[in-house]
C-alpha positions in Angstrom: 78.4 45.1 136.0 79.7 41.5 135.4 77.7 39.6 138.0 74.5 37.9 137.3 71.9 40.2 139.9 73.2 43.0 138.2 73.0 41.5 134.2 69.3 40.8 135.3 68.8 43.5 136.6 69.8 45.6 133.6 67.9 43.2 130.9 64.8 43.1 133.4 62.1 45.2 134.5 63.6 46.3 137.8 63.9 48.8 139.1 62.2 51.1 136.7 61.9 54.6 136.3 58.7 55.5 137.3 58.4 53.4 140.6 61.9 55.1 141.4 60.8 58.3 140.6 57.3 57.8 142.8 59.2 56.6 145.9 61.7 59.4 145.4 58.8 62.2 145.7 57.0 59.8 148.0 60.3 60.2 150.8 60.3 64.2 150.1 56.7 64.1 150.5 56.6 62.1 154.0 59.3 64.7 154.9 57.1 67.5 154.6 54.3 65.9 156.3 56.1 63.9 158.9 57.7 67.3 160.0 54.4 68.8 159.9 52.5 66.9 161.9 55.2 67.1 164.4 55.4 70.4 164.7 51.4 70.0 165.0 51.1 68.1 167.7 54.6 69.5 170.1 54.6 73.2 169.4 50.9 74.4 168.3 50.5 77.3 166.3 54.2 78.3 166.3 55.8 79.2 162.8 59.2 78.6 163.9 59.8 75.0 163.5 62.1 73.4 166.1 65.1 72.2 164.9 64.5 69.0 167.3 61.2 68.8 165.3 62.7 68.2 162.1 65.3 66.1 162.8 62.0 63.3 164.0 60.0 64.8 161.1 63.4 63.2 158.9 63.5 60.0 161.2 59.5 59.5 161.1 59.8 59.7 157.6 62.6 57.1 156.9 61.0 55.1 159.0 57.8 54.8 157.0 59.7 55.1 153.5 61.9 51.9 155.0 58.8 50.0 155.5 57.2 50.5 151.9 60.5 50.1 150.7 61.1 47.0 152.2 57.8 45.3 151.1 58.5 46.6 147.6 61.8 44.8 147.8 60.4 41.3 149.3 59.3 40.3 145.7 61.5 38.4 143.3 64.9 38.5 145.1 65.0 42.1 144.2 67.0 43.2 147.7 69.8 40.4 146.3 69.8 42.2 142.8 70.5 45.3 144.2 73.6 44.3 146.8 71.5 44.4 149.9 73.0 40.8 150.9 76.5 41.0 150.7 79.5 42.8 149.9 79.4 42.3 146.2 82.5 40.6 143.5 85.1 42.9 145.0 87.2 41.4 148.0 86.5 43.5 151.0 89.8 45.1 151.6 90.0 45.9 147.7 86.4 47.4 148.1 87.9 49.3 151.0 90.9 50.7 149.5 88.8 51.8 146.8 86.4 53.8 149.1 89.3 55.3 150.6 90.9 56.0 147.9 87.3 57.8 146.3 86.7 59.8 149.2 89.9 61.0 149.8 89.4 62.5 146.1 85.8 63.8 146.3 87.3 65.7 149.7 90.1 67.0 147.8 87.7 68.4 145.4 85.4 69.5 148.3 88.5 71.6 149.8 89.4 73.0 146.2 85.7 74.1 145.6 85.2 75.8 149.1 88.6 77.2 149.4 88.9 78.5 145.9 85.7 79.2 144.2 83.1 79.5 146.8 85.4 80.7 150.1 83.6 81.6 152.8 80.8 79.7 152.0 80.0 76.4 154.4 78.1 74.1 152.4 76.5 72.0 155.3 75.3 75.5 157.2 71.8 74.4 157.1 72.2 71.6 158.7 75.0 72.6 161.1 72.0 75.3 162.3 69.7 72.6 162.5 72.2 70.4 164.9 73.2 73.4 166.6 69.3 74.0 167.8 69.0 70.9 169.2 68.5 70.5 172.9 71.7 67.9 174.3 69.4 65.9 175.8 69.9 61.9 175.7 66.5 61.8 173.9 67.5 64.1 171.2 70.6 62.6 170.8 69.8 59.4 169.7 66.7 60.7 167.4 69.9 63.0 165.6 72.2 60.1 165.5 69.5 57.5 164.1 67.7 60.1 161.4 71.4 61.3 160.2 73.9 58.3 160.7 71.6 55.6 160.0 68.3 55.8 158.4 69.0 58.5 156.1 71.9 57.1 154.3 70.3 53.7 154.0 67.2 55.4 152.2 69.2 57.6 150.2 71.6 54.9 149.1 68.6 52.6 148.1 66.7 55.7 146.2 70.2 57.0 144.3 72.1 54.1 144.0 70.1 51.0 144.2 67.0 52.3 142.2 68.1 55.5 140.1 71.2 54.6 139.3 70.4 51.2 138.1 67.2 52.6 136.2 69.2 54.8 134.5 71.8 52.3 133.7 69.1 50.9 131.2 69.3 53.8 128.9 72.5 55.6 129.2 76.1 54.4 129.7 77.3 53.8 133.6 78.8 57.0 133.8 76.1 59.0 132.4 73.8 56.7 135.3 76.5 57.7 137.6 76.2 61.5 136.5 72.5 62.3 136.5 71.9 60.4 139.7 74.3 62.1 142.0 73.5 65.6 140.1 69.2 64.6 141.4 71.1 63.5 144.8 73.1 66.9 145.3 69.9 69.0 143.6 67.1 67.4 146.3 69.4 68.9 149.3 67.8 72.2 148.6 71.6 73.6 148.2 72.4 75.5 144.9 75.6 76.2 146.2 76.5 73.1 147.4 75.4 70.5 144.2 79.0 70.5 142.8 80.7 69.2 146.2 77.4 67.3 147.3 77.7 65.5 143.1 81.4 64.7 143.9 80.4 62.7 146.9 78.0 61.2 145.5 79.8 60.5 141.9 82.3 58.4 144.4 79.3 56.5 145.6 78.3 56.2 142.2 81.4 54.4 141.3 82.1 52.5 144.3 78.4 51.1 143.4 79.6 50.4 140.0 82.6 48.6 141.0 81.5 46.1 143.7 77.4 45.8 142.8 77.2 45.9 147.0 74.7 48.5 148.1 75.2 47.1 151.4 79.0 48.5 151.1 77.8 52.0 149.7 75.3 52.3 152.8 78.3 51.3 155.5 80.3 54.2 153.9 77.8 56.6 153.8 76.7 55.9 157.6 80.6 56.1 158.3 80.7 59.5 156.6 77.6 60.9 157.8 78.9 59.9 161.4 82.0 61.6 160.7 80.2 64.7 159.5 78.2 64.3 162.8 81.0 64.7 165.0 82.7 66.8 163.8 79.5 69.6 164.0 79.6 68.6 167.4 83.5 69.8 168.1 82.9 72.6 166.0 79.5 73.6 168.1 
């Protein structure tokens, strides 16, 4: 990347590997425990998790991985080096067509790969039964909108993008960064079947990231196409 955050932050010690790894585990971890405790305290001794009770297990989490997150990133201008403060060297409506334009071809790919080599197969079924479980009440709304449109793609673009990809940048070309950060991204989702199209989505990420050195744009399109994925459960439910 040609701008100076990015030149220090590839000649300098952050982000490194093992702090990105450790808050990587750390969010999977809260996850786990966040949904736990939930399920705890609401339904008892029931084995059968609510879907409602994972979806604020997810939010809980975010919530608390935001916060450590955030005071990890107060020190030494490290939220600028990453993009978190504006929309990077690319003009905006450049940086637009460009996420278009990526997309557009990771949803080509998408339609190729479900159509063609895994048909009949949906690759967000687990969360689509998760969404489909949930109670329409105002509440439970806003806790599904917030964990899924909002604070998960902001934690997920500052772990794969902001951290990974840029730790990796220090010891393998951009594209190979690029590569093994989206193939971690798709392989956390729990989805064997669904890492190719998952890694094409996020390989657009990858390069959009690349491109303008804004995380803040990556996080604006992932919200956007987390909130179209959203909606578009809902017409299908």
């Amino acid at each position: 990347m040609g701008d100076p955050a990015m030149a220090g932050i590839k000649q300098g010690p952050f982000p490194a590997l093992l702090p990105t790894f450790g808050f990587i585990l750390l969010y999977f971890a809260l996850q786990g425990v966040s949904t736990a405790v939930i399920i705890a305290a609401t339904q008892g001794a029931s084995t059968a998790p609510e879907p409602i009770s994972i979806i604020w297990g997810l939010l809980a989490s975010a919530v608390i991985q935001l916060s450590l997150m955030g005071l990890y990133l107060r020190k030494d201008a490290r939220a600028a080096a990453l993009g978190l403060h504006d929309f990077g060297k690319v003009p905006l409506h450049k940086a637009s067509g460009l996420a278009i334009l990526l997309v557009a071809a990771a949803m080509a790919f998408n339609f190729v790969y479900t159509t063609y080599v895994i048909p009949g197969v949906d690759m967000q079924a687990d969360m689509a039964k998760i969404l489909a479980g949930i109670e329409r009440t105002p509440l439970n709304m806003a806790a599904m909108f917030f964990a899924i449109a909002i604070a998960a793609p902001v934690v997920e673009e500052l772990l794969f993008r902001g951290f990974l990809q840029n730790a990796l940048a220090k010891y393998v070309p951009i594209w190979g960064a690029i590569f093994l950060s989206s193939f971690l991204f798709a392989l956390v989702h729990g989805q064997p079947y669904a890492i190719p199209g998952l890694m094409s989505l996020s390989i657009a990420f990858g390069y959009l990231y690349h491109r303008t050195g804004s995380l803040r744009t990556n996080i604006i399109l992932h919200m956007a196409n987390n909130v179209f994925a959203i909606l578009v459960s809902q017409v299908l439910n």
